[in-house]
C-alpha positions as CSV (number, residue, x, y, z in Angstrom):
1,X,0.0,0.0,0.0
2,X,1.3,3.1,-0.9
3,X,1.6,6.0,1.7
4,X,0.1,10.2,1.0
5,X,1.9,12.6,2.4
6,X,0.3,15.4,3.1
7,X,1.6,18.4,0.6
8,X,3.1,20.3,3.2
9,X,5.4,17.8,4.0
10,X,6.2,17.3,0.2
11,X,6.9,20.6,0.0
12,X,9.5,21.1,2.8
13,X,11.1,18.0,1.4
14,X,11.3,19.0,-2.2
15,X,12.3,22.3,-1.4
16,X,15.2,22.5,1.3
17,X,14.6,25.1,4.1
18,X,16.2,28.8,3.0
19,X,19.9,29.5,4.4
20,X,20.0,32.5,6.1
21,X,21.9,34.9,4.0
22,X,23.7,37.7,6.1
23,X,23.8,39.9,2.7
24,X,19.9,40.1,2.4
25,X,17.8,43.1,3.5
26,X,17.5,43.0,7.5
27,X,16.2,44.8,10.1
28,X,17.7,47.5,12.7
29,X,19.5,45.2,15.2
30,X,19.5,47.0,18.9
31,X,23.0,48.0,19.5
32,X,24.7,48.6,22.8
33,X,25.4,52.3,22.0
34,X,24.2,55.3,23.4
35,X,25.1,58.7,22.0
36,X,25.8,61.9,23.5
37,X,21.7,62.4,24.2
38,X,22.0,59.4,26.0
39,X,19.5,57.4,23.5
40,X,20.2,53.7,22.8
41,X,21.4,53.0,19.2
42,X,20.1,50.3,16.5
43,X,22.2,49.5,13.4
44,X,20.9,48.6,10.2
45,X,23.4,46.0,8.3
46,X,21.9,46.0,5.3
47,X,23.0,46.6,1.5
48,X,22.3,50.1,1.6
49,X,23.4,50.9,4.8
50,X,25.9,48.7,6.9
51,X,27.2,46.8,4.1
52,X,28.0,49.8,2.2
53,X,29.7,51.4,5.4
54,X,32.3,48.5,5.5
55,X,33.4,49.0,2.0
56,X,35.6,51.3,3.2
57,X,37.1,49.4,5.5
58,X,37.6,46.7,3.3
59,X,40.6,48.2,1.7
60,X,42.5,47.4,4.7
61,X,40.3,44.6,6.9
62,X,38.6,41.2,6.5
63,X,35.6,39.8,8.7
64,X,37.5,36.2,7.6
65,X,38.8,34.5,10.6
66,X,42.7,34.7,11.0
67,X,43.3,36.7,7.7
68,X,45.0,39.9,8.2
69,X,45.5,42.4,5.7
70,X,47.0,46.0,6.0
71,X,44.4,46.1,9.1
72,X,43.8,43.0,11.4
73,X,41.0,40.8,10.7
74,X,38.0,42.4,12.3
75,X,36.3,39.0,13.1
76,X,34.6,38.5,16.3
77,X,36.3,41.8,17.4
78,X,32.9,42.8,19.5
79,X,35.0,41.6,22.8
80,X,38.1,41.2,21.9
81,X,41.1,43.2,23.5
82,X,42.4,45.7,21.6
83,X,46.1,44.5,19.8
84,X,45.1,40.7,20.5
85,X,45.2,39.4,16.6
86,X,47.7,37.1,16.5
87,X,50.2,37.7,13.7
88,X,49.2,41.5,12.8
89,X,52.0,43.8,14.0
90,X,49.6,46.4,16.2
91,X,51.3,50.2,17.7
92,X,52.5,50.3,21.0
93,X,49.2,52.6,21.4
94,X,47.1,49.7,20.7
95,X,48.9,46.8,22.3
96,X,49.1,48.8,25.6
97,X,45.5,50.6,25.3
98,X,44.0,47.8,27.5
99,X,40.6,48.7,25.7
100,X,38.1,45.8,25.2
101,X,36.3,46.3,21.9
102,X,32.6,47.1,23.1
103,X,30.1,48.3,21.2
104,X,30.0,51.5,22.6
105,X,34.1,51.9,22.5
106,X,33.7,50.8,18.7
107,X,31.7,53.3,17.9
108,X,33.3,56.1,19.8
109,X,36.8,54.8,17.9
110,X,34.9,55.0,14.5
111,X,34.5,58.7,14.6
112,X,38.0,59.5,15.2
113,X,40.2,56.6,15.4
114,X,43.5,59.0,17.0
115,X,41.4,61.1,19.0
116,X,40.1,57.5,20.8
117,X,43.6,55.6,20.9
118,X,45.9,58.4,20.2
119,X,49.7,56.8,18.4
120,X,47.3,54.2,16.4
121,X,48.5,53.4,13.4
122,X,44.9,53.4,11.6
123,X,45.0,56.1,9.0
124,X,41.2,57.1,8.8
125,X,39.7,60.2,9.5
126,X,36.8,58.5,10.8
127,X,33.1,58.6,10.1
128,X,31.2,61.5,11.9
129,X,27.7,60.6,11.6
130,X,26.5,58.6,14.5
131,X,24.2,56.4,12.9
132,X,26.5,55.6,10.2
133,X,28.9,54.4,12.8
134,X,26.0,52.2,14.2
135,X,24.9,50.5,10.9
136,X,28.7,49.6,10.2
137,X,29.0,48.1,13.8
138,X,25.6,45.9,13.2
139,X,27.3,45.1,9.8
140,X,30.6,43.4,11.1
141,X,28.6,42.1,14.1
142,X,26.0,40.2,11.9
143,X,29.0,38.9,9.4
144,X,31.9,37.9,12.0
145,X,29.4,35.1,13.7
């Protein structure tokens, strides 16, 4: 006797389930960041905002584990001690800053990378709007997983 499944259950085995993909559109993700108002932050990842944030720091950085490039891998670096990359060759300034890569110490390094962690070698200017700052943090958050 042969057995009916029920088309649902065709369905989910004909078609395999949809892998999340961290390009896609996406919603504001709540941040740990407040600015100078004291209002929490949310960062938007997405193409048009996020994504498009980190191309600048593509030049120099990677979100790939253990690959550094002029810039240290920013994988996982939500967390991480500043100057902790093994292999990248960091400034004194860095290696000794004792900062722990927060959200909220990200972000305040973003706008002006020497005026944070003065003697760092990171040669950016920085990015002065806030919420620009925000949808690149939610950007390397939602792709170094």
């Amino acid at each position: 006797m042969r057995s009916v499944l029920p088309f649902a259950v065709l369905m989910a085995l004909a078609v395999p389930a949809a892998a999340e993909d961290p390009a896609a559109p996406s919603a504001p993700i709540p941040l740990e960041i407040k600015d100078a108002s004291g209002n929490q932050l949310s960062g938007d990842p997405g193409k048009e905002k996020g994504e498009t944030q980190f191309k600048q720091c593509q030049v120099c950085h990677t979100l790939e584990d253990g690959v550094n490039k002029v810039g240290p891998s920013l994988y996982k670096i939500i967390g991480r001690t500043a100057g902790s990359v093994e292999g990248f060759n960091y400034s004194k300034a860095n290696k000794e800053s004792g900062v722990v890569w927060t959200e909220q110490n990200m972000w305040e390094y973003l706008q002006k990378p020497n005026g944070f962690m003065p003697g760092t070698k990171m040669a950016f200017a920085g990015i002065k709007d806030p919420q620009k700052r925000a949808d690149l943090i939610a950007y390397i958050q939602l792709h170094s997983k």
